[in-house]
C-alpha positions as CSV (number, residue, x, y, z in Angstrom):
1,X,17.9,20.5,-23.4
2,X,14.7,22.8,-24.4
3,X,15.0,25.0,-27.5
4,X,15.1,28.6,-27.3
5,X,16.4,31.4,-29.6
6,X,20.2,30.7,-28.0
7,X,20.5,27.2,-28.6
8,X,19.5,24.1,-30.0
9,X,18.5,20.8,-28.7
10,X,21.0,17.9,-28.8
11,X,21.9,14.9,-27.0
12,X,24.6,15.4,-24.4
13,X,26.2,12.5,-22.7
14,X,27.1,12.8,-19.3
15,X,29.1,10.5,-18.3
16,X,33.1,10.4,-18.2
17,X,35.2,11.2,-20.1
18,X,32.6,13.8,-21.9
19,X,30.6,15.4,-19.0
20,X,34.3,17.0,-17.8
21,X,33.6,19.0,-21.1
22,X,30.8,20.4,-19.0
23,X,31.3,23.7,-16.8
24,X,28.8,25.9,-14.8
25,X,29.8,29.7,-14.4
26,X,28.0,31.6,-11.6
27,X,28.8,34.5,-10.2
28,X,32.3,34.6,-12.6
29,X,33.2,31.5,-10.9
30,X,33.7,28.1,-12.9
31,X,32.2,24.8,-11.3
32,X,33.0,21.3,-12.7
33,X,32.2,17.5,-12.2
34,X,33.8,16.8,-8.8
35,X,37.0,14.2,-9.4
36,X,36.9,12.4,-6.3
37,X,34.5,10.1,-6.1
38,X,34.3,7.4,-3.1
39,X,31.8,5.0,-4.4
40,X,28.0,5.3,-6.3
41,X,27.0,3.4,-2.9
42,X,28.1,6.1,-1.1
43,X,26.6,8.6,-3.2
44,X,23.5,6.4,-2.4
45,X,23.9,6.4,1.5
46,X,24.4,9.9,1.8
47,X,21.1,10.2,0.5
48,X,19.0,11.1,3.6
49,X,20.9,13.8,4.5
50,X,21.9,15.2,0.7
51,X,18.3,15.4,0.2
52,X,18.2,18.0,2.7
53,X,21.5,19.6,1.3
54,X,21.9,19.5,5.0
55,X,24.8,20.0,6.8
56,X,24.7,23.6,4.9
57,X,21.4,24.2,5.0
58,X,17.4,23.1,6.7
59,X,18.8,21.4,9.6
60,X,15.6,21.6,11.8
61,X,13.6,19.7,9.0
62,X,16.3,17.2,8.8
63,X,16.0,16.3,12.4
64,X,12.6,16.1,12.0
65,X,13.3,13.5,9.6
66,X,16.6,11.6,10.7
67,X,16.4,8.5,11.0
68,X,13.6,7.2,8.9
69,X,10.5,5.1,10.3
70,X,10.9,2.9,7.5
71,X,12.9,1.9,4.1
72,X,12.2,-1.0,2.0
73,X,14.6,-2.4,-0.7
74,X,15.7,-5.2,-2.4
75,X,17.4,-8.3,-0.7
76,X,20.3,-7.5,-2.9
77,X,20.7,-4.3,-1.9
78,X,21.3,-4.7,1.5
79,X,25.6,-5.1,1.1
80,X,25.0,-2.1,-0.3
81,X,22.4,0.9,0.1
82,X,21.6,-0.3,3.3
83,X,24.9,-1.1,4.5
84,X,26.4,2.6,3.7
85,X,23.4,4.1,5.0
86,X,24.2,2.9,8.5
87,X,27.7,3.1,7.9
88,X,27.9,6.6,7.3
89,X,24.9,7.5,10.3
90,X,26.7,5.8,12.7
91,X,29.8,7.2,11.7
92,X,28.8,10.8,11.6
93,X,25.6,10.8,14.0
94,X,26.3,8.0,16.0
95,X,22.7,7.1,15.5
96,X,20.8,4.0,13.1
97,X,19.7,5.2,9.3
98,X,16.2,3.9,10.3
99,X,14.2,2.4,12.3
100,X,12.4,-0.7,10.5
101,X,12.9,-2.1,7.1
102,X,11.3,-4.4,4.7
103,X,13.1,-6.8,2.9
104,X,11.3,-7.3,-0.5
105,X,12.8,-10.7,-1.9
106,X,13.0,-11.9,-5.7
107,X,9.8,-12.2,-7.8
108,X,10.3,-15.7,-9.6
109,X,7.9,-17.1,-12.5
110,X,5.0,-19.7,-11.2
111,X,8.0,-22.4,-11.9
112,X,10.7,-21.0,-9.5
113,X,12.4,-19.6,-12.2
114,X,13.9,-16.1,-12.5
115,X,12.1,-14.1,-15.0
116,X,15.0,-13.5,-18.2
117,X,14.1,-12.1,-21.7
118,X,16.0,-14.9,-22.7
119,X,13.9,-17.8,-21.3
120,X,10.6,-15.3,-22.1
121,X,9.0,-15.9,-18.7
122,X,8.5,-12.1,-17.8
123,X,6.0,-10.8,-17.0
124,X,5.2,-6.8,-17.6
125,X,3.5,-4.9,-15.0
126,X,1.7,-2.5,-16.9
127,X,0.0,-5.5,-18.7
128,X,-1.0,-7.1,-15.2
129,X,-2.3,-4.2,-14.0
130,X,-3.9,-3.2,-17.4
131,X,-5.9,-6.6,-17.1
132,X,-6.4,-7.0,-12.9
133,X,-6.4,-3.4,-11.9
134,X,-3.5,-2.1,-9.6
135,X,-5.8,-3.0,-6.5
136,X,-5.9,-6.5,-7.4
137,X,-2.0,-6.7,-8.2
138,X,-1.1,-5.3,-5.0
139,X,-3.1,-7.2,-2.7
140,X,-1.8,-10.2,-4.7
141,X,1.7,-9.7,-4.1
142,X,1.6,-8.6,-0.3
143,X,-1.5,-11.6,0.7
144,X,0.4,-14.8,-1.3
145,X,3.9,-14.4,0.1
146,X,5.2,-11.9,2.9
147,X,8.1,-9.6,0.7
148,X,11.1,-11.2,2.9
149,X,10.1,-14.5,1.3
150,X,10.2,-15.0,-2.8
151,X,7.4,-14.9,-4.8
152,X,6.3,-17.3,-7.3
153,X,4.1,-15.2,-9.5
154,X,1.5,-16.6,-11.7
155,X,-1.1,-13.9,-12.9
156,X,-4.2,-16.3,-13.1
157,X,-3.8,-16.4,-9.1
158,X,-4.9,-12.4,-9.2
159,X,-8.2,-13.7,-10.9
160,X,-8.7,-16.6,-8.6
161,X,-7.4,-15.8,-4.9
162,X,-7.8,-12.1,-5.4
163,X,-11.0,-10.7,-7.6
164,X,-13.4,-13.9,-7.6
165,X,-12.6,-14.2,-3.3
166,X,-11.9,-10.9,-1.7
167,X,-12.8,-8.3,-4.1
168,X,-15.9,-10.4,-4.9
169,X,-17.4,-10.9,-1.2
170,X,-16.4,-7.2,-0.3
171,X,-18.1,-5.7,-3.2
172,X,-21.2,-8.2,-3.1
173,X,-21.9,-7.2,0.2
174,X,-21.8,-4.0,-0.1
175,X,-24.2,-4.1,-3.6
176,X,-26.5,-6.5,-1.0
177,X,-26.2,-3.2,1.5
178,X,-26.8,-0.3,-1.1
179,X,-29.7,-2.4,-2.9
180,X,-31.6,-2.6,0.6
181,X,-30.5,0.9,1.7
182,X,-31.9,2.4,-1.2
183,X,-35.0,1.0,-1.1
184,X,-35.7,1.5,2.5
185,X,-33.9,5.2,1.9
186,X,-31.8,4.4,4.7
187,X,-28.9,7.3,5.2
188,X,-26.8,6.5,7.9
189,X,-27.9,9.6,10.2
190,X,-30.4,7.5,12.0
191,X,-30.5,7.7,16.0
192,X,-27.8,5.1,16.9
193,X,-29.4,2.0,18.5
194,X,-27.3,1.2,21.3
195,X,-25.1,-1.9,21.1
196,X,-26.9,-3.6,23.9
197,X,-30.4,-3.5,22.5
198,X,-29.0,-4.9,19.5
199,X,-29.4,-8.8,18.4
200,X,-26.7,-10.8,19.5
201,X,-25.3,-11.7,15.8
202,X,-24.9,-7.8,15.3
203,X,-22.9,-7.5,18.6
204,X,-20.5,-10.6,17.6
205,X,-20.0,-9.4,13.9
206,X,-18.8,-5.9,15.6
207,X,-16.9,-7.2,18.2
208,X,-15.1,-9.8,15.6
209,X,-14.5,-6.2,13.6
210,X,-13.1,-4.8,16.8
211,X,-10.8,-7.5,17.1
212,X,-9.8,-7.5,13.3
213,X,-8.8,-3.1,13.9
214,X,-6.7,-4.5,16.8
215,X,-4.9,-7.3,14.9
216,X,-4.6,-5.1,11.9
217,X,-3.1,-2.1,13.9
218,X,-1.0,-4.6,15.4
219,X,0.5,-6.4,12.3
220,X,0.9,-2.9,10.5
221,X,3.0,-1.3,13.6
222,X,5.1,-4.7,12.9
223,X,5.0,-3.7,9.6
224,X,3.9,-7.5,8.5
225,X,1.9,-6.2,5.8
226,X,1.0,-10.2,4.2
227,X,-0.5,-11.0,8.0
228,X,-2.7,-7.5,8.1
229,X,-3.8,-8.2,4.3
230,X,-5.0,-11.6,5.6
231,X,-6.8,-11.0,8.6
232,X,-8.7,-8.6,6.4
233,X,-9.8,-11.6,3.6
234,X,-10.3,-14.0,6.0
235,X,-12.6,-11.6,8.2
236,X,-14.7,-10.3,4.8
237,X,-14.6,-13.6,3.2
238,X,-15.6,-15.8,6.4
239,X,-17.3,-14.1,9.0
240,X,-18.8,-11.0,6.8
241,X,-20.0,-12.4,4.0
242,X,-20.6,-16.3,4.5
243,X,-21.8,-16.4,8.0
244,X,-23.2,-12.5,8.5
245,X,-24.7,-11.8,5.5
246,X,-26.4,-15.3,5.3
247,X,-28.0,-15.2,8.3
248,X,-29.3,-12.2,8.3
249,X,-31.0,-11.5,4.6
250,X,-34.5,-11.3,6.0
251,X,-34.0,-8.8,8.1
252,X,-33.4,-6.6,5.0
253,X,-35.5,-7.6,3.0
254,X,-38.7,-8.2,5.3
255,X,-41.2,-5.5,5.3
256,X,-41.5,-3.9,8.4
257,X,-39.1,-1.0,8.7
258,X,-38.3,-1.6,12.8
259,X,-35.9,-1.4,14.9
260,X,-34.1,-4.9,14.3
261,X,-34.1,-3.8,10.3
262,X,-32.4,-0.2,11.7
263,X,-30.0,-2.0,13.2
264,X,-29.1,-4.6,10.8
265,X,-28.4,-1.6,8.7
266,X,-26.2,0.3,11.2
267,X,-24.0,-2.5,11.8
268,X,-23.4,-3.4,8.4
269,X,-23.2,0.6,7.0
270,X,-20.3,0.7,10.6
271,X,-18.5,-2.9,9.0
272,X,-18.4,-1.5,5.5
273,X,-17.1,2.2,6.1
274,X,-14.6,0.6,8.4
275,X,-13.5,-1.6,6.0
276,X,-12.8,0.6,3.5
277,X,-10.6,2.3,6.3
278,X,-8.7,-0.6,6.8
279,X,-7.9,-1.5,3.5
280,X,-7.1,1.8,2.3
281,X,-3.0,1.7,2.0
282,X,-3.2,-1.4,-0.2
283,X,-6.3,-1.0,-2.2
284,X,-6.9,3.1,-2.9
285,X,-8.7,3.2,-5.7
286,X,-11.5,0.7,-4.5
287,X,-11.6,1.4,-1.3
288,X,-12.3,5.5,-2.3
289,X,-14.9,4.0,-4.6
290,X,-17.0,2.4,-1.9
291,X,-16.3,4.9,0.6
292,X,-18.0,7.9,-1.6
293,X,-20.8,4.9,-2.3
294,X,-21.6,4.7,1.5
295,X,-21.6,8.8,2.4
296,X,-23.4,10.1,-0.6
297,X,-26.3,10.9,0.4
């Protein structure tokens, strides 16, 4: 409670039997704690239309709303929150909660073990992502083990599967990019070279980016997140950086600013801002990084 000229800040406790101590007057009318209670589950269920305060009130938003494309929760909630939720739609609306859900399983230690004070095996998130970077700890979680399944967690994986491989080759080739860019002041407004007049390496690395947006769309409409996290690595690890990038370094480098150097560029400048599309939900913060990187002019 905030300190005015009226009153004084103290602790109240609102639970039972104290907070029936506690009464709201509006409009000369008294208002209490409400005695019947069905359940804290309940309370939980009711949630996506309480939020509304709908029966009484915004009715049009909460159709716009009702169900829900999505929830995700823990396995052990789903004999309860989830359960009531579609308990209490069907019962009143006849209709599903939602539409899709995601499970998200346990998170173990790198043993199997569940994390206890007791044993000290916990781990604390703001440390980890102190350390690797809330990027890095996400991609981590959804790449190594899809959420239905448990996780074994071991931090030094972050370092290993997840900075010195993906991070690394995305943000190496994008240094090998900007280096070259810069000195040949290339901007990225250049007159498009068509597709077809383009070497047949830069046709394959866009069609196998093509086909990584389909997959991708795919997997997230699925909502399989740990499959459209993969297809990502495995395209920037594999076909970006150890089989494009490698085989094309001279044309960046070489001195003759033509038309296979303009579009070595283009293809790689399309591969990178998509990328950074593409990886976006899981990875903001460096995916906003390299974005601004590629359009400033």
């Amino acid at each position: 409670m905030k300190e005015n000229s009226n009153t004084k800040a103290q602790n109240i406790d609102l639970h039972r039997p104290f907070v029936d101590n506690v009464v709201f007057i509006k409009d000369g009318k008294k208002y209490r704690r409400t005695k019947e209670v069905i359940d804290v589950w309940f309370d939980s269920g009711a949630m996506f239309f309480s939020q509304f305060h709908y029966p009484f009130e915004n009715e049009e938003l909460f159709n716009k709303q009702f169900p829900g494309d999505f929830i995700a929760e823990g396995v052990d909630q789903t004999r309860g929150w989830f359960y009531t939720l579609h308990n209490i739609a069907t019962a009143i609306f006849n209709k599903p909660a939602f539409k899709n859900i995601i499970v998200n399983e346990l998170i173990l230690d790198k043993k199997g073990v569940k994390m206890s004070k007791s044993l000290g095996n916990t781990v604390d998130p703001f440390d980890i992502m102190e350390k690797y970077g809330a990027d890095a700890t996400r991609w981590y979680l959804l790449v190594s083990t899809p959420p239905w399944r448990t996780t074994l967690f071991n931090a030094d994986d972050i370092a290993k599967t997840v900075i010195a491989d993906f991070f690394r080759s995305l943000t190496n080739t994008y240094a090998f990019f900007a280096l070259y860019a810069n000195i040949d002041k290339f901007e990225g407004t250049e007159d498009l070279i068509p597709y077809c007049d383009r070497p047949e390496i830069d046709k394959w690395i866009v069609s196998k980016l093509n086909t990584l947006i389909a997959d991708y769309t795919q997997f997230m409409d699925d909502y399989d997140l740990t499959k459209a996290c993969r297809a990502i690595q495995e395209f920037t690890i594999n076909e970006l950086s150890n089989w494009y990038i490698r085989r094309n370094r001279r044309r960046f480098w070489k001195g003759e600013n033509d038309n296979d150097k303009l579009a070595a560029y283009q293809t790689l400048y399309e591969v990178l801002i998509k990328l950074c599309s593409l990886i976006a939900p899981v990875c903001p913060f460096i995916a906003d990084d390299l974005y601004l990187r590629l359009i400033k002019k």
